[in-house]
C-alpha positions as CSV (number, residue, x, y, z in Angstrom):
1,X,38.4,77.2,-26.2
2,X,40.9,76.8,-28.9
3,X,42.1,79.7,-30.9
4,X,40.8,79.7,-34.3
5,X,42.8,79.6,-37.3
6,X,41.8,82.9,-38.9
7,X,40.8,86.0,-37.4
8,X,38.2,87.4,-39.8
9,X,37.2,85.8,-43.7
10,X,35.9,88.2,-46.1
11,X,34.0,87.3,-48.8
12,X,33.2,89.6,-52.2
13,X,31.1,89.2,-55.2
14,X,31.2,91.1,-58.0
15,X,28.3,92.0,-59.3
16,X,26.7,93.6,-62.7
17,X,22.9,92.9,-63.0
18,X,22.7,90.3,-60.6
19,X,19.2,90.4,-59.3
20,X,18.3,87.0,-59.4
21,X,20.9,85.9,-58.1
22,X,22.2,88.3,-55.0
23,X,20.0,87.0,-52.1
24,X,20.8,83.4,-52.9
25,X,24.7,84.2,-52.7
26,X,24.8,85.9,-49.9
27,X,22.4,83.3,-47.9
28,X,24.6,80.8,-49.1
29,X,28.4,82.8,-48.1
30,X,26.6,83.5,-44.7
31,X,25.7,79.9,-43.8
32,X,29.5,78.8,-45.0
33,X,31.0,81.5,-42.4
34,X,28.5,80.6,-39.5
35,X,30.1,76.8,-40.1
36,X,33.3,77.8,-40.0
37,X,32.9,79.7,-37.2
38,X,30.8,77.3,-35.5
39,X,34.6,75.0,-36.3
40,X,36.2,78.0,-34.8
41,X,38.3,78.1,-38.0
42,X,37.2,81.7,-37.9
43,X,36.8,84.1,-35.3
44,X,34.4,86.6,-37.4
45,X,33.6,87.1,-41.0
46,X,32.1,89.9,-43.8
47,X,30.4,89.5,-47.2
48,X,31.2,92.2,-49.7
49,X,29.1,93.1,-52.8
50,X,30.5,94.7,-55.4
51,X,27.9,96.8,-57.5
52,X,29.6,97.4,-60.5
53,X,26.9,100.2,-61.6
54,X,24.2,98.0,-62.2
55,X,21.2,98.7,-64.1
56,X,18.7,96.5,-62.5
57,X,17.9,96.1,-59.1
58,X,21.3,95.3,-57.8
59,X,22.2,98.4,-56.3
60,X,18.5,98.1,-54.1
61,X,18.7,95.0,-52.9
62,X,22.3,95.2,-52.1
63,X,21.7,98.6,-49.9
64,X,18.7,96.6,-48.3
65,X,20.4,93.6,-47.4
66,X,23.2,95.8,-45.6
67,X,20.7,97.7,-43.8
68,X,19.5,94.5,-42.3
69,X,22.9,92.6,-41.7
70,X,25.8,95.0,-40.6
71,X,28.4,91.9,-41.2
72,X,27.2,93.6,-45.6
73,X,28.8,96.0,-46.9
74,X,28.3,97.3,-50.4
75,X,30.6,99.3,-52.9
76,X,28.8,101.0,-55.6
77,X,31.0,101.9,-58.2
78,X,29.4,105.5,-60.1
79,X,30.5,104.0,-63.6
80,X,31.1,100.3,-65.0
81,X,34.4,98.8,-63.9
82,X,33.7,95.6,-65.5
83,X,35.5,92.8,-63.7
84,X,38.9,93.9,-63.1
85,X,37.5,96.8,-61.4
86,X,35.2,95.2,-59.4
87,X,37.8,92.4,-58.4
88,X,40.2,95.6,-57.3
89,X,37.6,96.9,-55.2
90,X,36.6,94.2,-53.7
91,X,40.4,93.5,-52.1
92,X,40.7,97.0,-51.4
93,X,36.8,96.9,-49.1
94,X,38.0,93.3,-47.3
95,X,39.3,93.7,-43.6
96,X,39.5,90.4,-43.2
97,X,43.0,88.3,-43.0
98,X,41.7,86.1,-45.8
99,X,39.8,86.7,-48.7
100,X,37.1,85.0,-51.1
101,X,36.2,86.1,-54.5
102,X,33.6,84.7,-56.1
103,X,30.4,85.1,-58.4
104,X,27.3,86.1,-57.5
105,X,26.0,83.3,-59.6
106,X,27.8,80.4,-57.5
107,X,30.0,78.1,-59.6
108,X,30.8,75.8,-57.2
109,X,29.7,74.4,-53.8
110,X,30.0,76.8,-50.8
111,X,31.4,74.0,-48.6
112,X,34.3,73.6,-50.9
113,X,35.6,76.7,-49.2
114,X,36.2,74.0,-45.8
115,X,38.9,72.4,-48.3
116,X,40.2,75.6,-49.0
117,X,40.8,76.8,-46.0
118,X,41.9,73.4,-44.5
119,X,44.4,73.5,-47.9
120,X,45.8,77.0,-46.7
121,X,46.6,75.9,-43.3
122,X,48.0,72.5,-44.2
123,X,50.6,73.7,-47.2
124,X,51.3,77.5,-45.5
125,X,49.4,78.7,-48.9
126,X,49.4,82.5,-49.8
127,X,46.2,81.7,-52.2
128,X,44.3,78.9,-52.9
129,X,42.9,78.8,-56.2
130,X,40.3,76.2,-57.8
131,X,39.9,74.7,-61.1
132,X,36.9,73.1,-62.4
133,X,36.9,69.2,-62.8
134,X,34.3,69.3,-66.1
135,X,33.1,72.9,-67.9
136,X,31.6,71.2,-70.7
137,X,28.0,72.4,-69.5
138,X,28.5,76.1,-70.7
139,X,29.7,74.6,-74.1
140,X,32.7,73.4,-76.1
141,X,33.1,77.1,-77.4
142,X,34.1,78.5,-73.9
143,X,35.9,75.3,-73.1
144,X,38.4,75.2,-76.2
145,X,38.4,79.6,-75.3
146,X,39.8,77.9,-71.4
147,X,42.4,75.9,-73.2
148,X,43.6,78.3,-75.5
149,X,44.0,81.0,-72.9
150,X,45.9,79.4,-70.0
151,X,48.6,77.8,-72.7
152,X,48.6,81.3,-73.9
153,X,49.3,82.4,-70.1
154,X,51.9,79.8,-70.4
155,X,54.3,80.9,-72.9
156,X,53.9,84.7,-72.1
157,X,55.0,84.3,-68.9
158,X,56.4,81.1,-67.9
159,X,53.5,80.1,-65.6
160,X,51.6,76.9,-65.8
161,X,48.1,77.2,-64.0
162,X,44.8,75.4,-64.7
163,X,41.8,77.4,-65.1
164,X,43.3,80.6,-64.6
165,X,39.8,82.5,-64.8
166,X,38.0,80.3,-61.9
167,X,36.1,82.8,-59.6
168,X,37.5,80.9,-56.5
169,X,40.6,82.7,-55.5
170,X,41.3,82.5,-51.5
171,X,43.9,84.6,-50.3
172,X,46.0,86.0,-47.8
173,X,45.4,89.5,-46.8
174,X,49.1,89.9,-47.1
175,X,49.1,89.1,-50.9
176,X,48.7,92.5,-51.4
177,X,51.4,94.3,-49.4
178,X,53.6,92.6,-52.5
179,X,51.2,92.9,-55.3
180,X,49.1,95.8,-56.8
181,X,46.8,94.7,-59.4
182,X,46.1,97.1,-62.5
183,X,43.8,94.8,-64.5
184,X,40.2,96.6,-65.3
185,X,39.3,93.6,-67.3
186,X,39.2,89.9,-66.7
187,X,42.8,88.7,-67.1
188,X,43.2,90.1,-63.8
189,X,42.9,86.3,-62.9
190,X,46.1,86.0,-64.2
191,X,47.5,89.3,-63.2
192,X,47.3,88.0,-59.8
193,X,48.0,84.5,-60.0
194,X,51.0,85.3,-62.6
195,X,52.2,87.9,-59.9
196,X,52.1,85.8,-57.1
197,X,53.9,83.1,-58.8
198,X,57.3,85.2,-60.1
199,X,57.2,86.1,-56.3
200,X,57.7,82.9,-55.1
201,X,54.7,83.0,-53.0
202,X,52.5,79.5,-51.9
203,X,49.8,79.1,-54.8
204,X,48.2,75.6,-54.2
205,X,45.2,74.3,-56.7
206,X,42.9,71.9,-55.8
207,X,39.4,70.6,-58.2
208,X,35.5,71.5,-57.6
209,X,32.8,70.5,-59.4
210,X,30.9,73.6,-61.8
211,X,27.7,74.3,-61.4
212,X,27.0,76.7,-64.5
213,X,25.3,80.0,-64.7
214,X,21.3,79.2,-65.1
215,X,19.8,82.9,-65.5
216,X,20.7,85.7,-66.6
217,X,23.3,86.8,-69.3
218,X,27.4,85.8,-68.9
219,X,29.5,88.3,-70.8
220,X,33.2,86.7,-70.4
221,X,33.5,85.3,-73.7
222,X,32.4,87.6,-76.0
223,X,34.6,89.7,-78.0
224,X,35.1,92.6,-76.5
225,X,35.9,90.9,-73.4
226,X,38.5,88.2,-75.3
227,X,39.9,91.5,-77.0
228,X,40.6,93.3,-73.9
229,X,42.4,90.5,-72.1
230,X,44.6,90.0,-74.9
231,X,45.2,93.3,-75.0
232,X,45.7,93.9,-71.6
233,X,48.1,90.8,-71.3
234,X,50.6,91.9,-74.0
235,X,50.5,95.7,-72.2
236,X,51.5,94.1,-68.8
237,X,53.4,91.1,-69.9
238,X,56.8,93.1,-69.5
239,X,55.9,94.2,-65.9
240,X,55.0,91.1,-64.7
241,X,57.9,89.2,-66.7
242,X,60.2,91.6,-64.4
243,X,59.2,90.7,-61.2
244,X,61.9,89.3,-59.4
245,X,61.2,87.1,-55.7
246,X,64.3,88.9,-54.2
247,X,62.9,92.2,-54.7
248,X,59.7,91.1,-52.3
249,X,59.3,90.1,-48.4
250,X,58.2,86.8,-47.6
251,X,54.8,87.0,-46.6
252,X,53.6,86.5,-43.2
253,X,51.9,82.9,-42.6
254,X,49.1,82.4,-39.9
């Protein structure tokens, strides 16, 4: 039998009032990681949920499901994180030697995560990152919001990504012996991607189609959110600014 390319995939969500929408992801990240096991590109896999103190059902059904599957685990965080948080919890639960983050809501196709994986293996990639092909279902507001933030990611710190913010980040394990996130809100997208970049590490993008939320409430573009990653970009643009490759060890490849 032929060794498989990874030993374990872990796969998070975060999650804040995600009800309607926590069976379905985790039906859907369990039947991705019995394929790729089944392709013996894994060896064994977990799925993560975040419950960033929910008010709904959330915490419920996420305690139930991981009574029934041991492959679940659940973090409950005791007060709202919001998505930084959750994000920095969610690499902190994973055991595996790679790691998914997505949304409970699922933005993309599951099976993309083949291409990712197949992209990590084939370029020596430290993170694989997706960007969507058209975002013009959740409205012209949030797409010119898109535009304006990556440029600004672009002349604060010299990197040039697209779709910075896409919940489909793969990554090595490893990532994270070299980089310590401090984001609570949501430019911790960046943080890490930004990060990994002034480190010289492998950060390879490839495009998905976007399947946009249908139910419930999305909270990344209002102003308080917009607010807070502005702010926190301007408090951490001198850290990250200083990173220097040199100062890092080149990260261990599969």
């Amino acid at each position: 039998m032929l060794q498989a390319k990874f030993e374990k995939l872990s796969v998070f969500f975060p999650m804040w009032n995600e009800e309607q929408y926590l069976q379905r992801a985790l039906n859907a990240a369990q039947e991705l990681c019995q394929e790729l096991q089944a392709l013996e590109i894994i060896s064994d896999f977990e799925l993560v949920i975040v419950d960033d103190a929910s008010t709904d059902s959330t915490p419920q059904l996420a305690d139930a499901a991981a009574a029934r599957d041991k492959r679940v685990k659940v973090v409950h965080h005791p007060v709202n994180r919001k998505l930084g948080g959750s994000i920095k919890s969610g690499f902190e639960a994973a055991t595996g030697d790679v790691v998914l983050y997505t949304d409970a809501d699922l933005p993309f196709d599951m099976r993309e995560v083949h291409n990712a994986m197949r992209l990590m293996r084939q370029y020596e990639a430290d993170i694989v990152s997706a960007y969507r092909f058209d975002r013009t279902g959740e409205g012209y507001v949030r797409v010119v919001y898109s535009i304006f933030y990556n440029f600004m990611v672009r002349v604060l710190f010299g990197v040039r990504f697209r779709d910075i913010n896409f919940a489909f980040k793969l990554c090595r394990k490893s990532v994270f012996d070299q980089i310590t996130l401090e984001s609570e809100g949501s430019f911790i997208d960046a943080e890490l991607i930004v990060s990994a970049k002034k480190l010289d590490m492998s950060v390879v993008q490839f495009g998905v189609d976007y399947f946009p939320r249908t139910r419930g409430v999305s909270t990344l573009s209002s102003p308080s959110v917009i607010i807070k990653i502005l702010r926190e970009a301007f408090q951490l643009r001198r850290k990250l600014n200083a990173i220097k490759p040199n100062a890092a060890t080149p990260s261990a490849i599969n």
